[in-house]
C-alpha positions in Angstrom: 82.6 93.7 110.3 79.2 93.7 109.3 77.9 92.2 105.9 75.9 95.7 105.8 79.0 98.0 106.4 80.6 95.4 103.6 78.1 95.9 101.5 78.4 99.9 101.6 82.2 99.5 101.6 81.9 98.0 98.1 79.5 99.9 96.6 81.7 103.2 97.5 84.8 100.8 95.7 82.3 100.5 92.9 81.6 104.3 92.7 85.4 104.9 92.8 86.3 102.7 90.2 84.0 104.7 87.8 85.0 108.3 89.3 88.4 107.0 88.2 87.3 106.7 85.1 85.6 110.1 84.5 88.8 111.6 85.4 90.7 109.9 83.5 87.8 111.0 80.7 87.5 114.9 82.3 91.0 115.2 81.9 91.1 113.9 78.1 88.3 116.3 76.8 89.7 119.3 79.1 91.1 122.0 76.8 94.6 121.4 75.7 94.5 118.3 78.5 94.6 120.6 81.1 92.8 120.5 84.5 89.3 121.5 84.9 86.5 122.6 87.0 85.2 118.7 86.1 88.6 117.5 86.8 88.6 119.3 90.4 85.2 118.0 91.4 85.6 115.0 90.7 89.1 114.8 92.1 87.1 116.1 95.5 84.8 113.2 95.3 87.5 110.4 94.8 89.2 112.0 98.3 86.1 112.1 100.1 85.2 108.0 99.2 88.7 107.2 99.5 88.5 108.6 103.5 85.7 106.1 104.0 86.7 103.0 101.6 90.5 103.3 101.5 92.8 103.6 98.5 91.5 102.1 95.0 93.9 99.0 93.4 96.1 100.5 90.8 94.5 97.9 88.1 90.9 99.6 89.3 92.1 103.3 87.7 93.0 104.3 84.2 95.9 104.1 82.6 96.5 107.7 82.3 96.0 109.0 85.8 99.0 106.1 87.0 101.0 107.2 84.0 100.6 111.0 84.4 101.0 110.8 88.5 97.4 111.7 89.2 96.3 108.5 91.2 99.9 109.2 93.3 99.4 112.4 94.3 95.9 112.3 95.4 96.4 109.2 97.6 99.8 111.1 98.9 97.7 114.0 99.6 95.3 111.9 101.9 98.8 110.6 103.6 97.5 106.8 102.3 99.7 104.4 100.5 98.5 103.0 97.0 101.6 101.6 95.6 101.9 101.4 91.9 103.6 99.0 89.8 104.8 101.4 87.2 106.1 98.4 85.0 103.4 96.5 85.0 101.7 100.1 83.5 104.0 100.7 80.5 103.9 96.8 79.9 99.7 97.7 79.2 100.4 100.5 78.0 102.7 98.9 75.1 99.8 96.2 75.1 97.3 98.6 74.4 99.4 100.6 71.9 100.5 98.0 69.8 96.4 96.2 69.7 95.6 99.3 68.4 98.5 99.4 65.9 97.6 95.9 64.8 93.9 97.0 64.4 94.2 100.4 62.6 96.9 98.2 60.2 93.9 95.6 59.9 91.3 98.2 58.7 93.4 99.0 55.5 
């Protein structure tokens, strides 16, 4: 493979890592948490860069779209495997929840 076809093969990685993220933020400051327009779009972008660059590492995408399904069903839906470790996601997620615990109990 080519360093240059590398090199555009990692910067599509790059751009998925941070659509990812927007979703993961769409879908937070969608009404109610539902899905929106935002959350479509950009749902339509993460297919079309996943065609070219393969499936983004579950440690690359937010917490909530692994813990809500999202990241599972739009890599089923393009028939590619991205396997999850679902324990190794609640184990963060207690992480997280209990850093923040210790924090907000520290701000008192």
């Amino acid at each position: 493979m080519s360093s240059e076809l590398e090199t555009l093969r990692d910067a599509i990685r790059g751009e998925l890592d941070s659509l990812w993220c927007d979703l993961a933020t769409a879908r937070d400051e969608a009404l109610h948490g539902q899905w929106s327009i935002r959350c479509y779009s950009l749902t339509d972008r993460i297919k079309r860069l996943t065609k070219l660059a393969g499936p983004t590492p579950w440690r690359s995408v937010e917490l909530s779209p692994l813990e809500d399904g999202i990241s599972q069903r739009v890599h089923a839906e393009l028939g590619v495997e991205a396997p999850v470790d679902m324990e190794a996601v609640v184990q963060s997620r207690a992480w997280l929840d209990a850093d923040h615990e210790r924090l907000r109990q520290e701000a008192r």
